[in-house]
C-alpha positions in Angstrom: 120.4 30.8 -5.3 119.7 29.3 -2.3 121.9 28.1 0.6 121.7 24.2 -0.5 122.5 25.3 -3.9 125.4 27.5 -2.6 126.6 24.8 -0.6 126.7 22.0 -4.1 128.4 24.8 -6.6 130.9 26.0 -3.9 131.5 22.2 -3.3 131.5 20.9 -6.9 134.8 23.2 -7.4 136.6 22.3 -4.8 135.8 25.5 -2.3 135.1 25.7 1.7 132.0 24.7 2.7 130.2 27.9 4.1 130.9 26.8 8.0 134.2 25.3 7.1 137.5 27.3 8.1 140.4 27.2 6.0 142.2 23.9 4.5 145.5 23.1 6.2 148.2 24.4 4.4 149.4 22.4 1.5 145.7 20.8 0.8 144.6 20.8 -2.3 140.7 19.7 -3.4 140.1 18.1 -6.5 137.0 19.4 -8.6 134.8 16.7 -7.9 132.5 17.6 -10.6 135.2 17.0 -13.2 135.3 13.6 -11.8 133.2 10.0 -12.4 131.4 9.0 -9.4 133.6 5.9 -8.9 136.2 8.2 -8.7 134.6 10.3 -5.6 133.4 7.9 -3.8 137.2 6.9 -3.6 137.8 9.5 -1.7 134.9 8.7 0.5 136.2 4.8 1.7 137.4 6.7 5.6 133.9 7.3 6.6 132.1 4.1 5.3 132.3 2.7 8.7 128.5 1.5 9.1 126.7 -1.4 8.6 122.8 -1.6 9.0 121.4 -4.7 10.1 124.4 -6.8 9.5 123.1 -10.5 10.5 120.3 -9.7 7.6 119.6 -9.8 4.0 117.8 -7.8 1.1 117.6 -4.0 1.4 117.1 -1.6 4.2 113.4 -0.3 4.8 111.5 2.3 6.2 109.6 2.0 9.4 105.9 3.2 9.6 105.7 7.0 11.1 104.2 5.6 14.2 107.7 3.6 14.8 105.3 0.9 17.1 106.4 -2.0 14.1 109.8 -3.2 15.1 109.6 -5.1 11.8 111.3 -2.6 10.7 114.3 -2.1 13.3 117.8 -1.9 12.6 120.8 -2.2 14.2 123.7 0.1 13.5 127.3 -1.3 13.6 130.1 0.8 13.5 133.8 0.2 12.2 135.6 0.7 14.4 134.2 -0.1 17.2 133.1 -3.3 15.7 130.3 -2.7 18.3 127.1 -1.8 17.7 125.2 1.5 18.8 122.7 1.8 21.6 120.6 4.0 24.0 122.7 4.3 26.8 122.9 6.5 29.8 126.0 8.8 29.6 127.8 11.2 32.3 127.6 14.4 29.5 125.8 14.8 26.5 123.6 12.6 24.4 122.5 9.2 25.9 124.0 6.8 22.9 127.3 4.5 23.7 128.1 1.3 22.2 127.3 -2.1 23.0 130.0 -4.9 25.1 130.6 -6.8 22.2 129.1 -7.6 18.6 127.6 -11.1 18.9 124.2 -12.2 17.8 122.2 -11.6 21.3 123.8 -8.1 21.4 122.5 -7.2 17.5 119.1 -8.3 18.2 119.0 -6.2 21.6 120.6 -3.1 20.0 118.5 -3.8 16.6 115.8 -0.7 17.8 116.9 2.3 15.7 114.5 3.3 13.0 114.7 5.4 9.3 111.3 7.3 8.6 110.8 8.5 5.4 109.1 12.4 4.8 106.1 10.9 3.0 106.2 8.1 5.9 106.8 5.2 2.9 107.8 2.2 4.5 109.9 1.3 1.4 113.5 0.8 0.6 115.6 3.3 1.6 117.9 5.0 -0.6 121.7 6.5 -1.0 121.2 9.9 -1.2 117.7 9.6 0.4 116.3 12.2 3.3 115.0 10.4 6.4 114.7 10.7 10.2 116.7 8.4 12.7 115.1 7.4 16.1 115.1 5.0 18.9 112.4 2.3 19.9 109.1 3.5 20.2 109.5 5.4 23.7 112.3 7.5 22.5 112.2 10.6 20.6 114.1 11.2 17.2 117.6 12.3 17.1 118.9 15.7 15.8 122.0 18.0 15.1 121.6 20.6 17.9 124.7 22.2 19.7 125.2 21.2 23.9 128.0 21.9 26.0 129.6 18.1 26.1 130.0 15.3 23.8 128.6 15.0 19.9 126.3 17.9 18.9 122.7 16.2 18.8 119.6 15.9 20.8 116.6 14.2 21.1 113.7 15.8 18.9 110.0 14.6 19.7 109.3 15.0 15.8 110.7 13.4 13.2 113.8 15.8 11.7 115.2 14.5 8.1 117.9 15.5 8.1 120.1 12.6 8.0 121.3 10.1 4.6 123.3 7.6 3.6 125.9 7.8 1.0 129.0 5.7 -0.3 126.7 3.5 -2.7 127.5 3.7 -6.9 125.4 6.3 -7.3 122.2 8.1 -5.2 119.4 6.9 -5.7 120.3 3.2 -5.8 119.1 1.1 -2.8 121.0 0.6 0.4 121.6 -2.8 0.9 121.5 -4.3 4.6 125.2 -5.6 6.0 126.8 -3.1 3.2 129.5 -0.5 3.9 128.1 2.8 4.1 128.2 6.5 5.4 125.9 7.7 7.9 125.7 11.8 7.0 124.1 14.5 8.9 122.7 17.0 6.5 122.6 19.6 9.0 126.0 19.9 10.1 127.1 18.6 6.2 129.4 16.3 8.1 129.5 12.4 8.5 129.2 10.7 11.7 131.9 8.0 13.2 133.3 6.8 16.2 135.1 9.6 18.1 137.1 8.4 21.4 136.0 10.7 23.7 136.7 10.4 27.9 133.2 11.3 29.5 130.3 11.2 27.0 129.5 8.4 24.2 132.3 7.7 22.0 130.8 9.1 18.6 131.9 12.5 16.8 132.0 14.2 13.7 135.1 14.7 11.6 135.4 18.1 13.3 134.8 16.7 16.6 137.4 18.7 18.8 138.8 20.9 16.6 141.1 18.1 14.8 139.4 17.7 11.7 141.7 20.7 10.4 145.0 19.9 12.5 145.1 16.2 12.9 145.3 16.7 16.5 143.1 15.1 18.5 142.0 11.7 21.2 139.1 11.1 18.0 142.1 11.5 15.2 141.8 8.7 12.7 144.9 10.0 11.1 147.9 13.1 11.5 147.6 13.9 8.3 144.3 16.7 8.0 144.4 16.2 4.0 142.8 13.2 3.1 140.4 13.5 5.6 139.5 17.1 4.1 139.2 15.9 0.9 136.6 12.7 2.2 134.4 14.9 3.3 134.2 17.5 0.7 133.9 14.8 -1.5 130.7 13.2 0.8 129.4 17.4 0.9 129.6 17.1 -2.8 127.6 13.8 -2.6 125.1 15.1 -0.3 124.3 18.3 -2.0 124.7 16.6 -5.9 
């Protein structure tokens, strides 16, 4: 058994992920396996806080492996900030920070992210689906990777695929542009959100500062550690189904 499989079976019945500590006390997972997929993705609703491309229609796309096609751009708003995400210089860690406001200019000036697929498809992406995130055609891709200040990523000069996007019905269906939707790091087996931070771009994980497990925390998005636990086993279970 390998470690992905390890990761779904430990998931599917309700167990720590192999990186996760222990639940707060008083948690209890459900055994996601046991349950419909309506019923997980209930659990899920915290973390869909992005939108791709949310002044467009039709279904999100693939861009070319090349990335010099800005036909296939996208923006990336998130909820909260009800901003959208950008390249931006910051004082620590990676340079991404989000835009001044969320009005038509702003989209079409942040709207220079990019999804490459492994096979370098240019065609609908999918829940569930493997792809690599970049920026604009001078910047490299973006990876998990550990650093000393603000959100663990880096910049990677090769495409890494290690990102998806979950919260649809079911994986495989198509991701659908202006929808509601999880953006999940397969690396780190976490989702990514806005995290308030005080000197490095305001996005985290739900682990971000230790309060994923205490509820403690300037990025807490609620005191109570349970719920929280149990959205993102139930996005690990998701991820590795």
């Amino acid at each position: 058994m390998d470690r992905r499989q390890f990761i779904s079976s430990a998931i599917a019945f309700g167990a720590t992920s192999l990186a996760a500590p222990a639940l707060a006390k008083g948690c209890t997972i459900p055994r996601f396996s046991n349950l419909q997929t309506a019923k997980v993705l209930e659990y899920t609703a915290r973390y869909k806080n992005w939108y791709f491309n949310p002044t467009q229609n039709g279904y999100l796309r693939a861009s070319p492996a090349a990335r010099g096609n800005d036909t296939y751009w996208i923006s990336m708003k998130g909820r909260p900030p009800i901003k959208f995400l950008q390249y931006e210089s910051q004082p620590r860690g990676i340079n991404l920070g989000w835009t001044g406001n969320a009005n038509n200019q702003t989209e079409r000036t942040a709207r220079k992210f990019f999804m490459v697929k492994r096979n370098g498809d240019i065609g609908t992406i999918h829940f569930g689906e493997r792809f690599a995130l970049g920026w604009d055609r001078s910047k490299p891709f973006i990876r998990y990777a550990k650093r000393d200040s603000g959100i663990n990523l880096n910049w990677s000069n090769q495409p890494v695929f290690e990102w998806t996007i979950l919260g649809g019905d079911r994986n495989g269906a198509p991701v659908k542009q202006n929808q509601a939707a999880v953006l999940f790091n397969l690396r780190h087996n976490m989702p990514m959100h806005y995290f308030d931070r005080s000197r490095a771009g305001h996005i985290g994980w739900p682990d971000s500062q230790t309060d994923f497990w205490t509820g403690i925390g300037r990025g807490t998005i609620t005191t109570d550690p349970c719920p929280r636990q149990t959205a993102v086993r139930a996005l690990q279970y998701l991820a590795n189904s």
